[in-house]
C-alpha positions as a LaTeX table, in Angstrom:
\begin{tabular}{lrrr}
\hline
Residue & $x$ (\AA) & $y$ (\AA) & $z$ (\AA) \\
\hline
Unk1 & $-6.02$ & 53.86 & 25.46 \\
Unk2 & $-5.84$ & 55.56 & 28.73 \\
Unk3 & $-6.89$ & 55.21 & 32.49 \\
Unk4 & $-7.14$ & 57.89 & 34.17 \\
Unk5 & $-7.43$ & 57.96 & 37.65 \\
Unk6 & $-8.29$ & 60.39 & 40.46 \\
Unk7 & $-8.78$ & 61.23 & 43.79 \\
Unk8 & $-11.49$ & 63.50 & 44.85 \\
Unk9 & $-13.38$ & 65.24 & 47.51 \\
Unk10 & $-16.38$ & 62.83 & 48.44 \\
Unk11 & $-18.77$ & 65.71 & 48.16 \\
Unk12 & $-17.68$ & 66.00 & 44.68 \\
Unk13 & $-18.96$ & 62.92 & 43.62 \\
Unk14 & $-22.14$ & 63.64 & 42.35 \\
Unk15 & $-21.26$ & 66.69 & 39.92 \\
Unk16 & $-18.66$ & 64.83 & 38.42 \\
Unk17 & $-20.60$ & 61.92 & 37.37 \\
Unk18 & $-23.34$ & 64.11 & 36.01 \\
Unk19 & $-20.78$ & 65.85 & 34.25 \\
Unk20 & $-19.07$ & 62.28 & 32.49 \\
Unk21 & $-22.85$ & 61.19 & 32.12 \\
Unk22 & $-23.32$ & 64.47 & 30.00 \\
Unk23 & $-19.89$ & 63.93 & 28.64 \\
Unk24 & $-20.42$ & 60.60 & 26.92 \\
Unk25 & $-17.92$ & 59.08 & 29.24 \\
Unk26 & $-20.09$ & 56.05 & 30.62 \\
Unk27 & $-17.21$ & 53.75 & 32.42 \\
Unk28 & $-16.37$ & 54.90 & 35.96 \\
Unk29 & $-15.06$ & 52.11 & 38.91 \\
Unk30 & $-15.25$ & 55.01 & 42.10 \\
Unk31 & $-13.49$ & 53.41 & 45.26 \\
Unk32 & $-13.85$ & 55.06 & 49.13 \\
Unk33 & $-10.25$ & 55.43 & 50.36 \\
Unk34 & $-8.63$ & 58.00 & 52.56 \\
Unk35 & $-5.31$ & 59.23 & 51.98 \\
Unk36 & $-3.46$ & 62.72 & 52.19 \\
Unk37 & $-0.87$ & 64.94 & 50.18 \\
Unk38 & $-0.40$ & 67.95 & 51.37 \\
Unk39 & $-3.61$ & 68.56 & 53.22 \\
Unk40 & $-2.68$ & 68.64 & 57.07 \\
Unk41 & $-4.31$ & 66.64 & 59.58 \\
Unk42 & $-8.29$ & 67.25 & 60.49 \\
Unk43 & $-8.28$ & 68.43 & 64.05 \\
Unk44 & $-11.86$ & 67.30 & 65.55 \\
Unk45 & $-14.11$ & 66.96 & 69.09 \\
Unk46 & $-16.03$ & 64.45 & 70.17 \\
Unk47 & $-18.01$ & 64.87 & 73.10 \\
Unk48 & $-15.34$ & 66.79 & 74.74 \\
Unk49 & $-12.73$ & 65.55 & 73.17 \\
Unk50 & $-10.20$ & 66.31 & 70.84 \\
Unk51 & $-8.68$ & 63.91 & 67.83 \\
Unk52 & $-6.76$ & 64.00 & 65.32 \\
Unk53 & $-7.51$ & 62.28 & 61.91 \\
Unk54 & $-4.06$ & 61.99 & 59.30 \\
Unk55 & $-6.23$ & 59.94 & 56.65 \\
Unk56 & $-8.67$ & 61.91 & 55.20 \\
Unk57 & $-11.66$ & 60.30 & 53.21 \\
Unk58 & $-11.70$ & 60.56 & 49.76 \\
Unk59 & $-13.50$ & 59.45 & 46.45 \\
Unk60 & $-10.90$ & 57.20 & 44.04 \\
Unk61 & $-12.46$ & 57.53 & 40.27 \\
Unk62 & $-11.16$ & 55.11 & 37.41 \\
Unk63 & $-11.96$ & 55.67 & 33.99 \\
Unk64 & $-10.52$ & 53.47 & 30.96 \\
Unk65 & $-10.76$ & 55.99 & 27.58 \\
Unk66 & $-9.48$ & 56.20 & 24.01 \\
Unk67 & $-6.75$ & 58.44 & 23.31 \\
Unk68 & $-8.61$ & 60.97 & 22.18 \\
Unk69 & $-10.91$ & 61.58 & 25.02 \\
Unk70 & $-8.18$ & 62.28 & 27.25 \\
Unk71 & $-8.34$ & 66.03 & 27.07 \\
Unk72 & $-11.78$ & 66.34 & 27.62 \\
Unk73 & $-12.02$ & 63.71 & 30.40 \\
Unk74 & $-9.19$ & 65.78 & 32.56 \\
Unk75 & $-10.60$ & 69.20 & 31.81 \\
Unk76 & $-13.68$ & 67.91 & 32.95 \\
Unk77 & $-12.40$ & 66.45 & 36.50 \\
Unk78 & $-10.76$ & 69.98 & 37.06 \\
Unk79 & $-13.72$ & 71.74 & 36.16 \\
Unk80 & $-16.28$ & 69.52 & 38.52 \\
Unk81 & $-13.60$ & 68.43 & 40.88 \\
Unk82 & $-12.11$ & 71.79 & 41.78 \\
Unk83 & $-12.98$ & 73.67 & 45.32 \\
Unk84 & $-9.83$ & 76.09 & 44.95 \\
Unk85 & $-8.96$ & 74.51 & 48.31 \\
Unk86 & $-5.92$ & 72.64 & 49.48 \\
Unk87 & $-7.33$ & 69.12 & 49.15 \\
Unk88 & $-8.74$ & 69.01 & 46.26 \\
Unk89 & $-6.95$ & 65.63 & 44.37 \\
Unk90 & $-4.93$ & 64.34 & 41.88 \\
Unk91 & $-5.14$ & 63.06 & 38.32 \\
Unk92 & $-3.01$ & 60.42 & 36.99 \\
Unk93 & $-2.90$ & 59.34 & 33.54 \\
Unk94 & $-1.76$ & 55.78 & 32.82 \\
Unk95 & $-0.95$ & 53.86 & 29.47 \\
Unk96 & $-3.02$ & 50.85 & 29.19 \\
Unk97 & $-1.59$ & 48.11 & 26.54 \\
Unk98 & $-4.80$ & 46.69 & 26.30 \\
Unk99 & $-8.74$ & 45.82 & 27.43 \\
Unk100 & $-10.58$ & 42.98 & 27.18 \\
Unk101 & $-14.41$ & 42.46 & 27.40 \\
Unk102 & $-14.81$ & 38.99 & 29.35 \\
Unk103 & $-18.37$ & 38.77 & 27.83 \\
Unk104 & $-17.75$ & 38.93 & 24.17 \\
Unk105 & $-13.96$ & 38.82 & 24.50 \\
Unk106 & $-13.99$ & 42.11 & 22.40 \\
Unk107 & $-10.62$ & 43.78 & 22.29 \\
Unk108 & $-8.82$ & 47.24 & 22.12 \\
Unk109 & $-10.74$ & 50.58 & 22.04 \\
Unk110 & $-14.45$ & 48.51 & 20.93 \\
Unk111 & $-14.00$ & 47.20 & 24.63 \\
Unk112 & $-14.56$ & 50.02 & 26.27 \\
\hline
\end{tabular}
């Protein structure tokens, strides 16, 4: 079992939850945060004035998958995700030992 997590652009959020929907990949947690790699800072005016913002928003997506879903889980993100543009995100894949459903205290791959 895998999570895989990743930071996208917020107006990115819709196509790739279509696309898991359509996928078969029903489990998504999807956080606001703001962050930034190598994306320089936003340079802005507000009613005359200029501001700079360093922390960018962003979309945080979790997903919890078997092994074999992996693949087509990240090919998916890149696909939907993608803009071509600095900024885009990250994906991180992390080993998960194991998953517990608190309702039926189901175990392993069944609790996902």
């Amino acid at each position: 079992m895998k999570k895989i997590e990743a930071i996208i652009r917020n107006e990115k959020l819709s196509e790739v939850r279509k696309a898991l929907l359509e996928a078969d990949i029903l489990g998504i947690t999807v956080y606001e945060v703001r962050g930034r790699g190598r994306q320089k800072d936003l340079e802005l005016q507000f009613r005359g004035r200029e501001y700079k913002i360093d922390l960018l928003p962003k979309i945080k997506i979790e997903l919890m998958i078997g092994d074999n879903d992996v693949e087509k889980a990240v090919n998916l993100l890149i696909r939907t995700a993608s803009t071509g543009q600095i900024g885009d995100g990250k994906i991180t894949i992390l080993p998960i030992d194991d998953i517990i459903r608190i309702r039926t205290g189901e175990r392993g791959e069944e609790a996902i």
